[in-house]
C-alpha positions in Angstrom: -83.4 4.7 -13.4 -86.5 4.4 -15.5 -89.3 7.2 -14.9 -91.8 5.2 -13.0 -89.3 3.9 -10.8 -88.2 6.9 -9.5 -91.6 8.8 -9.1 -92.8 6.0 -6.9 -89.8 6.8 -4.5 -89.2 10.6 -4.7 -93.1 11.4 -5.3 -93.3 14.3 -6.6 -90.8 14.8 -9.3 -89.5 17.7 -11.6 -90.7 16.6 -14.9 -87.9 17.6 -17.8 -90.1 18.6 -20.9 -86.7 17.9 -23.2 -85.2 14.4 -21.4 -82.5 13.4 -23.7 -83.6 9.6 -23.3 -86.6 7.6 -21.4 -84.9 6.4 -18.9 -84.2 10.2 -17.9 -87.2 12.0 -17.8 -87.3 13.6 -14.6 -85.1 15.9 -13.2 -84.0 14.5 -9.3 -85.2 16.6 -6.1 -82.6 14.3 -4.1 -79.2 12.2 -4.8 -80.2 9.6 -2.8 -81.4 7.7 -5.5 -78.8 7.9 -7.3 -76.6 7.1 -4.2 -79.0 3.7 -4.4 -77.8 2.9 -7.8 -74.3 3.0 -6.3 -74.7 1.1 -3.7 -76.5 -1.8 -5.8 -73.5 -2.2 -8.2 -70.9 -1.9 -5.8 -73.3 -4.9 -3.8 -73.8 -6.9 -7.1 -70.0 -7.2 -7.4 -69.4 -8.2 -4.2 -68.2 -4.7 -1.9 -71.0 -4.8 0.5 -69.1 -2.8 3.2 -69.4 0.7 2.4 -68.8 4.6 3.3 -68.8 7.2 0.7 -71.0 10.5 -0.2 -71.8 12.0 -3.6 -72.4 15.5 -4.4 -75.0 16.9 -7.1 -77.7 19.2 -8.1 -81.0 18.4 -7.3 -84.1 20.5 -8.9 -87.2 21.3 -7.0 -90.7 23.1 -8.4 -91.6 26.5 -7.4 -94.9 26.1 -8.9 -96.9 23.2 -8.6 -97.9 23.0 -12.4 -95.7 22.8 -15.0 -92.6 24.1 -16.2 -92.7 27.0 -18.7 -89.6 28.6 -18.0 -86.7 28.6 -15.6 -88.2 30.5 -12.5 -91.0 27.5 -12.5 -87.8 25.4 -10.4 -85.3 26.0 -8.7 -81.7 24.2 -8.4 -79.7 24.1 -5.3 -76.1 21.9 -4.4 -76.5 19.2 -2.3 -74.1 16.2 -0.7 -75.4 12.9 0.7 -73.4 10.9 3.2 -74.7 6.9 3.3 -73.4 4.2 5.0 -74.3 0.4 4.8 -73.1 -2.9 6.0 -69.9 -3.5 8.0 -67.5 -0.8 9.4 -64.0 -2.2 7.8 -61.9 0.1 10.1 -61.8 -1.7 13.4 -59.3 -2.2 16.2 -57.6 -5.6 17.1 -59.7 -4.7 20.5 -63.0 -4.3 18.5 -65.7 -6.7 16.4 -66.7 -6.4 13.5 -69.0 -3.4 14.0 -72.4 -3.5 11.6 -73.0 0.3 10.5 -77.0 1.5 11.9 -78.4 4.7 12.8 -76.1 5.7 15.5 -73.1 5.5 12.9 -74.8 7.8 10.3 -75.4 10.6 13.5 -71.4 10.5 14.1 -70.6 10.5 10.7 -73.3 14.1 10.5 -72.4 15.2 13.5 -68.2 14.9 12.3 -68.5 16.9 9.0 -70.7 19.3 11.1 -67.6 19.6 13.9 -65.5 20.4 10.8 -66.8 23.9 9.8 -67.9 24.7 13.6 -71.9 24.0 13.2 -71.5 20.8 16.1 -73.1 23.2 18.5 -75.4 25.7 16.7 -77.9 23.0 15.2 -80.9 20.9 17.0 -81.9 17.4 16.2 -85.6 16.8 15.0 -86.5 13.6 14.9 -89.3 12.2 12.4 -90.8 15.7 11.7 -89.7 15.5 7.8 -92.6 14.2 5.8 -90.9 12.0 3.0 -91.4 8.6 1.1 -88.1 7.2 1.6 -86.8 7.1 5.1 -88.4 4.2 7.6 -87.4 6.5 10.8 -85.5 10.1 10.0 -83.3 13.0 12.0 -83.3 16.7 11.0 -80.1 19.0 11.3 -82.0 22.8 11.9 -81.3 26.1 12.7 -84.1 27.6 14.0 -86.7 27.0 11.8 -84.8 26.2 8.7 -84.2 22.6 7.8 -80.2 22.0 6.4 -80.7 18.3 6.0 -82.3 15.2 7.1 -81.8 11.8 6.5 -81.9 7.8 8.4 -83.0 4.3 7.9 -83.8 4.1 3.8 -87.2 1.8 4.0 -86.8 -1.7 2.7 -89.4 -1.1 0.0 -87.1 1.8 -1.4 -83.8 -0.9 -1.1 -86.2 -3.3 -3.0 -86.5 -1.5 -5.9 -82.9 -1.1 -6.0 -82.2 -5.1 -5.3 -80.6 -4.2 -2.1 -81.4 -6.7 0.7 -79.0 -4.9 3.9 -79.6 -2.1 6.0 -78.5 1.3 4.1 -78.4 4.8 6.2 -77.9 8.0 4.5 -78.0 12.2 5.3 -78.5 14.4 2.7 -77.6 18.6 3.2 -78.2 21.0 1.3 -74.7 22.8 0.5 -75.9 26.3 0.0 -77.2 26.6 3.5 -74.4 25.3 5.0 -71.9 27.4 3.2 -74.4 30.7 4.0 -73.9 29.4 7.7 -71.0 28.2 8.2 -68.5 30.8 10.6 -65.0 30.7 11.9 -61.5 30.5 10.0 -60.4 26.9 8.8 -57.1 25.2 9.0 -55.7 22.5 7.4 -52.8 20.3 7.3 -50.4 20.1 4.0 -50.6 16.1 2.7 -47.1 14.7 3.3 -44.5 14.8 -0.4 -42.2 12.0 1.2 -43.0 8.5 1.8 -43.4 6.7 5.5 -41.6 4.1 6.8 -43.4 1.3 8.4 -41.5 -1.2 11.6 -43.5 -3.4 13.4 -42.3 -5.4 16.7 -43.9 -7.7 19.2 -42.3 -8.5 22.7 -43.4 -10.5 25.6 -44.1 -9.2 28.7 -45.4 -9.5 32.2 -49.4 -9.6 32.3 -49.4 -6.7 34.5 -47.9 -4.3 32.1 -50.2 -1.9 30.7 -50.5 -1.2 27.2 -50.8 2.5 27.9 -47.5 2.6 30.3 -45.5 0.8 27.0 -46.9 3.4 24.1 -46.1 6.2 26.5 -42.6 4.9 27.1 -42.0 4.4 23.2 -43.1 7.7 22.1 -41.2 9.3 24.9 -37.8 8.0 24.0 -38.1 7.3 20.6 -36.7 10.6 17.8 -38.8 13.2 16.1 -39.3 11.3 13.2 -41.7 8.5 14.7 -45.4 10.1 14.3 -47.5 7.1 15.4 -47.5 4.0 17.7 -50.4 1.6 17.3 -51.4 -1.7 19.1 -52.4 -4.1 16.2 -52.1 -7.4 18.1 -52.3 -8.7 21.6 -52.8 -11.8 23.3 -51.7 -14.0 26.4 -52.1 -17.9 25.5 -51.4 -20.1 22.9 -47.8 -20.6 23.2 -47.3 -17.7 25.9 -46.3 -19.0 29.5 -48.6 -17.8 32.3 -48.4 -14.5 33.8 -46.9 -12.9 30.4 -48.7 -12.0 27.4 -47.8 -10.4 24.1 -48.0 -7.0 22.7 -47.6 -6.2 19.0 -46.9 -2.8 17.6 -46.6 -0.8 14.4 -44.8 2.5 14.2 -44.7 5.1 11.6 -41.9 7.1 11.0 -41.7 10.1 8.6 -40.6 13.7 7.9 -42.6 16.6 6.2 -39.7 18.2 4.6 -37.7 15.1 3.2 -37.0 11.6 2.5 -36.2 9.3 5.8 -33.3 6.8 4.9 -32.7 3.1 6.5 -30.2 3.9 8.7 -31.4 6.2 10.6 -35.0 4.5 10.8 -32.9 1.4 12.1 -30.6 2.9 14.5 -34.6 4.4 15.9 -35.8 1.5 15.9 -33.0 -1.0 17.2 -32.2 1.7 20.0 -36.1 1.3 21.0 -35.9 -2.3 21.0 -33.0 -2.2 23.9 -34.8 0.3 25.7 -38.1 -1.3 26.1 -36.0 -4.8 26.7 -34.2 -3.5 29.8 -37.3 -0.8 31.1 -39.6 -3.8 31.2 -37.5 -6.9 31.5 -39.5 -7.9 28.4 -38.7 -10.4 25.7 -38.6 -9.5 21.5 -40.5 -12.0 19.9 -38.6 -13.9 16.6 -35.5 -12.9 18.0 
């Protein structure tokens, strides 16, 4: 981003006295611009639906002249979460949900649940002086600010060439870390591969979806991990009083590789169970 650019959005910038090109002249006090610049290129190719943070090192003066030596600024680690058009992951249940300010709070308020800050930290709201939010949220503790963030104003997005709504959070890593309590667990990735089955059956309207994903994780082995309703729906070529309800279920094992057969013989045996329980019908049979 070229010099004049980015002092009309940051302000105030670090001025590098050595830049190894003009177009890098300053040294960044935040990442969002360079979150902006993601955003943009991912836009002018044609991903406007996105989700995704960056972390970085942003420099910020001591001293309000200039910079003679190293203690004139100071550099801190920082990580920007940012948000902008469409949330992709939806349920067959939900619309297609437009990300907005409300989003970007769950998305701070999640990473905060992870290391156990959820509860210890207040919401300000527009207190943050700054040139680049239209309407902004604080994350303190007490007095000391760990990040804020909100709507990016649409004369910042112009500069960039970006047209839609875009929502980011910035924190500064070194206070959260300093802050951060509690022991943290985590769960090894899985080594083996899952196995997918999907099925659909048609049943009476009054059967609840709930009552049917209860009754197939109740009965079904140790090795099927998730059920999920992906597709449901009661006309077209269903006869009254019945609809149809379409599941997926994942089967795996931490410690080794599932084969066919016995993903089959799960799966078939679920089939006649749910038949007979609920006097239902398997579709494409």
């Amino acid at each position: 981003m070229g010099p004049k650019k980015y002092a009309a959005i940051i302000g105030n910038p670090v001025k590098d006295t050595n830049p190894q090109s003009n177009d890098i002249t300053f040294l960044r006090k935040t990442i969002v611009a360079s979150a902006l610049n993601i955003v943009s290129k991912n836009i002018k190719r044609g991903e406007k639906d996105l989700a995704f943070f960056e972390i970085g090192n942003i420099f910020k003066l001591v001293n309000k002249g200039e910079i003679k030596s190293f203690e004139d600024f100071k550099e801190e680690n920082n990580i920007i979460l940012l948000i902008t058009g469409y949330n992709t992951f939806r349920k067959w249940y939900s619309e297609n949900e437009k990300y907005d300010f409300y989003a970007l709070k769950g998305l701070v308020n999640s990473l905060l649940k992870k290391i156990s800050l959820d509860n210890s930290l207040i919401d300000v709201y527009n207190d943050v002086q700054n040139s680049i939010y239209e309407y902004n949220f604080a994350k303190c503790l007490n007095k000391s600010v760990l990040g804020y963030g909100g709507k990016v104003k649409s004369s910042v997005l112009k500069k960039f060439d970006i047209e839609q709504e875009v929502f980011c959070f910035e924190f500064d890593l070194t206070k959260l870390n300093n802050i951060s309590s509690g022991n943290k667990t985590y769960s090894v990735p899985l080594k083996f591969p899952k196995v997918n089955r999907d099925f659909a059956f048609i049943f009476d309207s009054v059967v609840p979806y709930d009552e049917v994903k209860s009754f197939i994780k109740k009965n079904a082995s140790q090795l099927l991990k998730s059920v999920t309703l992906f597709d449901l729906f009661e006309k077209g070529d269903i006869e009254e009083n019945k609809k149809s309800m379409a599941f997926n279920l994942e089967f795996y094992d931490f410690n080794r590789t599932l084969t066919e057969d016995e993903v089959d013989k799960d799966f078939q045996n679920l089939i006649t169970l749910i038949t007979n329980k609920f006097n239902a019908n398997l579709r494409g049979s």
